[in-house]
C-alpha positions as CSV (number, residue, x, y, z in Angstrom):
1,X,-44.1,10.0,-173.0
2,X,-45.7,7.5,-175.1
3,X,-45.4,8.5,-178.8
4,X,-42.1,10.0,-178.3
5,X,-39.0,8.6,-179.6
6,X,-36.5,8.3,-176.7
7,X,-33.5,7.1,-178.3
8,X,-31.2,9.6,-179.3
9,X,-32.9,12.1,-177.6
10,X,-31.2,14.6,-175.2
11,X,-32.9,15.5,-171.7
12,X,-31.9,17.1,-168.7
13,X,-32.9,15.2,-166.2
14,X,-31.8,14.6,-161.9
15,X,-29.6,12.4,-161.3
16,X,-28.5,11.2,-157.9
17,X,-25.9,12.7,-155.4
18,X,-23.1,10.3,-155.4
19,X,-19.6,10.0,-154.4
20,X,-16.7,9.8,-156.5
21,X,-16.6,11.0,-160.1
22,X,-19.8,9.8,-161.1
23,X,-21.7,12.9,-162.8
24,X,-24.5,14.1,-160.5
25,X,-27.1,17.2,-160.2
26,X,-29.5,18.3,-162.9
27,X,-27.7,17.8,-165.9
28,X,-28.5,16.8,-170.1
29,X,-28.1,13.3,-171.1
30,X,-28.6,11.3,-174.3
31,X,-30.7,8.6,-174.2
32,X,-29.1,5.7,-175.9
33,X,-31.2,2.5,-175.0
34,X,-33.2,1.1,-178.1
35,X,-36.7,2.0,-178.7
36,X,-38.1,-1.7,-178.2
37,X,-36.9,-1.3,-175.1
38,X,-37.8,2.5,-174.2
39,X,-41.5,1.5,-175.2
40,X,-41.8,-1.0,-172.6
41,X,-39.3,-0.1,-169.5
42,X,-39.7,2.0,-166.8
43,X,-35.7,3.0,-167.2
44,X,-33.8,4.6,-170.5
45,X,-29.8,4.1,-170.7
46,X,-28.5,7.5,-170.8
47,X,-25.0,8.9,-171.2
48,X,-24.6,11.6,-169.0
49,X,-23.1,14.8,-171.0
50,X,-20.9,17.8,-169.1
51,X,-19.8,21.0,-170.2
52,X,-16.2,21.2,-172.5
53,X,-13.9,23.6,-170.6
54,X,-11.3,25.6,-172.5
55,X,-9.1,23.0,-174.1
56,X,-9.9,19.7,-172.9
57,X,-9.6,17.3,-175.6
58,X,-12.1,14.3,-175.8
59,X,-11.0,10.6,-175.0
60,X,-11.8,8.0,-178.0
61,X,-14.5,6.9,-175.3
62,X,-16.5,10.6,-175.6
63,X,-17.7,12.5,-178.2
64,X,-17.9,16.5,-178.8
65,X,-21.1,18.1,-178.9
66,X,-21.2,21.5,-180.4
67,X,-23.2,24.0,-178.9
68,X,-26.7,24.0,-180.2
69,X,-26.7,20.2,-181.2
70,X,-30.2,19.1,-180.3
71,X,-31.0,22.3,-177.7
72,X,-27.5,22.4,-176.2
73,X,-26.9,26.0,-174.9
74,X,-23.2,24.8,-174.3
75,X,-20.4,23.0,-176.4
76,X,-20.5,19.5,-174.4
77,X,-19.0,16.0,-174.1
78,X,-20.8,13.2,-174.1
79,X,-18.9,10.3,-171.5
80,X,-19.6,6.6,-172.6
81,X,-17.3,5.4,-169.2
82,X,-20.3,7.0,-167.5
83,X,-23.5,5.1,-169.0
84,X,-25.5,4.5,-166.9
85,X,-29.5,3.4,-166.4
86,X,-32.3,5.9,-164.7
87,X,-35.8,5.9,-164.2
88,X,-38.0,7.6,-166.7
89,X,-38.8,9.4,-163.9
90,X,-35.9,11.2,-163.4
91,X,-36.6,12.9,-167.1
92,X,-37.4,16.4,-166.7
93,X,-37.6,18.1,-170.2
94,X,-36.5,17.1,-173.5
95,X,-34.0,19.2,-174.9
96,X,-33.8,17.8,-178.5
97,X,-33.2,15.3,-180.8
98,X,-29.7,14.0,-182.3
99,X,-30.7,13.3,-186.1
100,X,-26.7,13.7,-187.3
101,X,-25.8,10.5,-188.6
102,X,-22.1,11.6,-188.3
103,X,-22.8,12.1,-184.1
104,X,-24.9,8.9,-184.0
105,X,-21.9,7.3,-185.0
106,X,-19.0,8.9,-183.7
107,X,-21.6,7.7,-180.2
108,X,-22.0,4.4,-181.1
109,X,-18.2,4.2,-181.7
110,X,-17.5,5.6,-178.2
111,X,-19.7,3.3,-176.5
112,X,-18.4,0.1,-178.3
113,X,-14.5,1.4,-177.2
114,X,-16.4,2.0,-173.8
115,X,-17.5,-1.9,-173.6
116,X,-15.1,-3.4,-176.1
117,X,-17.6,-4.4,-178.1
C-alpha cells in the first residue's frame, strides 16, 4: 500500500462479528485518519458506511453518499458515532477516492458533531 493515499479513500474491507449495533461483515468504509499517520501505522480510522434504505433521513452526525461517489454501487451513509480503528489488514480492495471538497466537509463536520470537537 505504500504510495497510496489512504485518507479519504473508500475500501471494503472485514470487519469483525460483534454484538450490538456496531456495523459488522464485509462492508465499504472511508478512511479518515491523516496521512502522517496512515504512512507509518499498522491501523487506518475508518468510518464504516451502510446502505440508505427508502427514506431514512441522515443524522447531523452522518453524511449521504450518492451512488457512484468514489466506486459506490449503492446510495450510502456514512456513520461518524461508528468510527472506529482497524488493521490495514482488514483492507480488501479500494473502491475509490473522495476528491469532493463539498463531501470532505460535510465529513469532517459530522465527525466534529460526532466528538464535539
Amino acid at each position: 500500500m505504500t504510495g497510496n493515499r489512504l485518507q479519504w479513500s473508500v475500501w471494503l474491507v472485514d470487519l469483525n462479528p460483534v454484538i450490538g449495533s456496531e456495523q459488522a461483515g464485509r462492508r465499504p468504509v472511508i478512511i479518515v485518519s491523516r496521512e502522517s499517520a496512515n504512512a507509518v501505522l499498522p491501523v487506518v480510522t475508518a468510518l464504516p458506511l451502510t446502505s440508505r434504505k427508502a427514506g431514512r433521513r441522515a443524522y447531523p452526525n452522518e453524511v449521504l453518499l450518492d451512488e457512484g461517489c468514489a466506486g459506490l454501487s449503492k446510495e450510502s451513509v456514512a456513520m461518524a458515532h461508528q468510527l472506529r480503528t482497524i488493521s490495514k489488514v482488514r483492507l480488501a480492495r479500494k473502491l475509490g477516492q473522495i476528491e469532493d471538497h463539498g463531501i470532505l466537509d460535510a465529513l469532517r463536520e459530522a465527525m466534529r458533531i460526532q466528538l464535539d470537537l
